[in-house]
N, C-alpha and C positions, 0 to 999 in steps of 0.2 A: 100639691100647690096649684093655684086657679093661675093658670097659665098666662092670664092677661096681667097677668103682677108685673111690675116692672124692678128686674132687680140692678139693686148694685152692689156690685162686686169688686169691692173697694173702698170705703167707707172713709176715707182721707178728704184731703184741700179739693180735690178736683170730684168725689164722686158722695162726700157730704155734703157740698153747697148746690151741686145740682139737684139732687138727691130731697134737701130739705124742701127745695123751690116747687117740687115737683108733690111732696105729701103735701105740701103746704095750696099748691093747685087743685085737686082733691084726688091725686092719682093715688092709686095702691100700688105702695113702692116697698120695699126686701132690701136693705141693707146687710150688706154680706163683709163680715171682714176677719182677720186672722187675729188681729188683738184684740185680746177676750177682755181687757180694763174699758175696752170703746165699745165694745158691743153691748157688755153689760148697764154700762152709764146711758147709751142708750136706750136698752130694753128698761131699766130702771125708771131712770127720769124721762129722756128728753132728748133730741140733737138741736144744738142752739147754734144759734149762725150769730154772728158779731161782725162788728165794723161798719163804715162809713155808706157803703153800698145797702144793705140791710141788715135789720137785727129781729130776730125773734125768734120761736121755737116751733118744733114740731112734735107728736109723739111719733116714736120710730120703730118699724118692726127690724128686729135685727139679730141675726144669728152669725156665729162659726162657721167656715168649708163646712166639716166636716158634719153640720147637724141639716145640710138642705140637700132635699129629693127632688124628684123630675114630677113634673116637666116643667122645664125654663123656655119661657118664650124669646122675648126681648131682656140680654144680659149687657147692662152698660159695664163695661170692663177697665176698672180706671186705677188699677195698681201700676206700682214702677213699672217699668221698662222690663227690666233684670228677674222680674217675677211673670212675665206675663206666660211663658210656655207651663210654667205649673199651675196655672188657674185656670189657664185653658184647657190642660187636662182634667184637672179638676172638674170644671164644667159639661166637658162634651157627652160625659154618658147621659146625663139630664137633662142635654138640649133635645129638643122637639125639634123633626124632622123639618117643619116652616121656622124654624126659634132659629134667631141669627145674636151675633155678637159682637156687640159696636167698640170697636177702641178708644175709647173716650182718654188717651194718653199721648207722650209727647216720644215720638221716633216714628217707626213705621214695622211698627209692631203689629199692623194690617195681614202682614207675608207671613210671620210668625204663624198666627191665627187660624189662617187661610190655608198651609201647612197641617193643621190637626183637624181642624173641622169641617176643611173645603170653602171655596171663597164664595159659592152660593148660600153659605152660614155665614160670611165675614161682612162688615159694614164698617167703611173708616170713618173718622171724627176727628174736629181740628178744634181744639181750645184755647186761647190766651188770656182766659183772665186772671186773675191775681188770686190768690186765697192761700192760707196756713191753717195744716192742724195745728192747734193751742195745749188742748188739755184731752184725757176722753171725754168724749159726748160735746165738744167746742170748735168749733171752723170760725176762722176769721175770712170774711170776704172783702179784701182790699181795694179791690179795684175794679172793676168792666172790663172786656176786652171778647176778642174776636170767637164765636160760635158757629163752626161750621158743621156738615155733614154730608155724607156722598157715599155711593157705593163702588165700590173698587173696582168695577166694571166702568164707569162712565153714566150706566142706565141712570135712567129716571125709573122708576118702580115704587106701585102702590105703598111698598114696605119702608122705603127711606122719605116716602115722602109724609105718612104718617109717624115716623121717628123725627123727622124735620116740628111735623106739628106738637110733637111734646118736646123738645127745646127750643119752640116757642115760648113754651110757659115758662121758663128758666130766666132766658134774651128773648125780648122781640125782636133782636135785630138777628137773630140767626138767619144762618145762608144755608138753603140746599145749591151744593153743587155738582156738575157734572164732572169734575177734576180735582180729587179729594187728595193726591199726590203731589198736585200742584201747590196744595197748601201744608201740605207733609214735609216736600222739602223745604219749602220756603221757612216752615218753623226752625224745622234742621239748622238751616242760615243764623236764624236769629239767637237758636238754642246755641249755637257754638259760643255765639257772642257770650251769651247767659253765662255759659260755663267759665267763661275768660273772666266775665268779672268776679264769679266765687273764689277766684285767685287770691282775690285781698277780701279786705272786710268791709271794704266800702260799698255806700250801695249803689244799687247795675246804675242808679242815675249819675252818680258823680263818676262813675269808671267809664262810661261812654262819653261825658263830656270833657276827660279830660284829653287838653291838649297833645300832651306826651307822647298819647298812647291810640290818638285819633287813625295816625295810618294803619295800627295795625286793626284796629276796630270795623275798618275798610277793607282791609288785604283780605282777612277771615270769613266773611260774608261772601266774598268777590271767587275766594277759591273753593265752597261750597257748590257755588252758582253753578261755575266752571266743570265739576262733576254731575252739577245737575242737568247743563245742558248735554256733557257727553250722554247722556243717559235718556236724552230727548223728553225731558219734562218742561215743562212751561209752569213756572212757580205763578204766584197769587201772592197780592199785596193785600197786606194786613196791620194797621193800629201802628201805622207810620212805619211800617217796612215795606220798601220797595223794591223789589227781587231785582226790576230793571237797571235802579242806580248800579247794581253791582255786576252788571254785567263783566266777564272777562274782558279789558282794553277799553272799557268804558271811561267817559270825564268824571272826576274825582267831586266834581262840585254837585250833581245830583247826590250822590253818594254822601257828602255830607251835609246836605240837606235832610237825605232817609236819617240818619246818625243823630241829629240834631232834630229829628220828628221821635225817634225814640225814647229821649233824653226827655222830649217833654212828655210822651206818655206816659213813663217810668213818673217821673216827678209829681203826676197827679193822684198816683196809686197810694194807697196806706200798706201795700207791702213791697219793703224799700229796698229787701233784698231776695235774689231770687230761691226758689226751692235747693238750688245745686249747695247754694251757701249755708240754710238749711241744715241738710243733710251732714259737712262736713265741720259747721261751728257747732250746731247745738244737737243734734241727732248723733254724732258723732261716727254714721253709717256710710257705705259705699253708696257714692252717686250713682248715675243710669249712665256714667261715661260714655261705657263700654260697647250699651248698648244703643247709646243714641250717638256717639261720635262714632265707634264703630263701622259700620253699615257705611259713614260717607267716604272713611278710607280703603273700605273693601271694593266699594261700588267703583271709586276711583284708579286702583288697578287694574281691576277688571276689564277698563277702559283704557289700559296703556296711560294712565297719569300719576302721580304723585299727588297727594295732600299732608306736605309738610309741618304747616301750621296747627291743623288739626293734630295729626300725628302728636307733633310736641303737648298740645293740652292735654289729651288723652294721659301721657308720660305725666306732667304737671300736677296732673289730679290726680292721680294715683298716688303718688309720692307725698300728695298731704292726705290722702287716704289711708295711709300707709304709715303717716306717724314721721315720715323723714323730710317735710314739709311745711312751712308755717305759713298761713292766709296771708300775704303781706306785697304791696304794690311794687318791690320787685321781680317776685313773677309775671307780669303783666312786659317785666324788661325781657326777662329772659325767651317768654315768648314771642316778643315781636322780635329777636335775633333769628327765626324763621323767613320774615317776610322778605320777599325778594326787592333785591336793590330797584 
């Protein structure tokens, strides 16, 4: 394999729409994915990108794990959460001794990584924008939203600064940053939220604006933060979240102003509800719960605190994971019986 390929490994919402943007720039890109109906529709036809943001097609090279050799230079790595330590096994005997592997996913699936292949191989990435797989060989891209990237060191380096230049082609608004953490947890924050609204069927925009359910939409962010500063991170605002508003003992009216900057983000998107809901209405599969809520009740101990809120969503989603749960905006009650008086 010519080394300068760029692969992805992952061929879903987050690593088709970049993915297409990127053959479609004129890179030579390797889509990699485990379902052989997606790989094939694309080796066959085509990977077509749909919706409001853009529509058109690409030819796509694309294979199985199990049919790609070394050397991998540059691997965007954009499977769940809950999959990442087997693809990164997967990958390591065929990465090349400069070949590093961008997390292009949502937790901090960085440490994972970093873990197998050493963190001078690992490079974090931050994405928000909206997108569904549909059918094989089909991505919906619904919406814009925030492109970042950084290396888990802080560095600035030749390597992330030319991975920067290729999701340019994707977002011209992409960030290289020197605090790729900062924007790790901060997703974390928001991603709680995410998961709160997969509670019911509504979409993340009507579950954040309503009333009802406003303080605890607040609380949730606010006790995220809370283990992010024990943990001496300094989050990064992104696509109307402001890590600031939810500082722990913070005024409440920043806070629902972030809340009400989401609400309008969410509202201009064409995907109305998030990947968590997804997975457990129409996938009818395990979320990344475990592994993206996970990590913030762990990291939260470890620090002498509690994250009770979380804790219960974790419990919540699992229970409609689980068949002994129905999507329905009384969860959303049950959960905020967490939040503190």
């Amino acid at each position: 394999m010519n080394q300068n390929t760029i692969v992805i490994w992952g061929a879903g919402a987050i690593g088709g729409t970049i993915g297409a943007h990127l053959v479609k720039a004129g890179n030579d890109v390797l889509f990699v994915d485990r379902a052989e109906e997606h790989v094939a529709a694309m080796a066959r036809d085509c990977l077509a990108i749909t919706g409001p943001v853009a529509a058109f097609k690409v030819k796509a090279d694309a294979a199985t794990p199990e049919r790609i050799k070394g050397p991998l230079g540059s691997v965007l790595l954009c499977v769940k959460a809950q999959d990442t330590e087997g693809a990164t096994r997967a990958i390591a005997p065929y990465l090349s001794p400069d070949g590093c592997i961008v997390s292009v996913q949502n937790g901090l699936n960085e440490l994972v990584i970093a873990e197998i292949v050493g963190g001078n191989r690992t490079v974090g990435a931050f994405v928000n924008f909206g997108a569904d797989y549909m059918a094989p060989g089909l991505i919906q891209y619904g919406g814009r939203g925030a492109v970042v990237v950084g290396e888990i060191d802080g560095r600035v380096t030749p390597r992330v600064e030319m991975l920067h230049r290729l999701l340019l082609q994707f977002d011209e608004r992409a960030v290289l940053t020197p605090n790729i953490f900062g924007y790790l947890w901060a997703k974390l924050a928001y991603g709680a939220m995410l998961f709160a609204t997969a509670l019911t069927n509504a979409s993340m925009a009507d579950c954040l604006a309503s009333p009802k359910h406003r303080t605890l939409f607040i609380a949730l962010p606010r006790e995220v933060m809370r283990v992010a500063a024990a943990a001496r991170i300094k989050p990064e605002p992104f696509d109307g979240f402001d890590p600031a508003a939810f500082q722990p003992g913070g005024a409440d009216e920043p806070a629902h102003r972030s809340v009400d900057a989401l609400v309008e983000f969410n509202r201009h998107s064409a995907k109305t509800h998030s990947g968590i809901w997804r997975d457990l209405a129409v996938r009818k599969r395990r979320t990344e719960a475990e592994h993206q809520l996970g990590p913030i009740v762990r990291t939260a101990r470890e620090h002498g605190l509690e994250a009770p809120i979380t804790t219960r969503l974790i419990a919540l989603i699992r229970e409609i994971e689980d068949g002994k749960r129905a999507q329905d905006w009384s969860n959303l009650d049950r959960l905020a019986e967490e939040v503190p008086p």
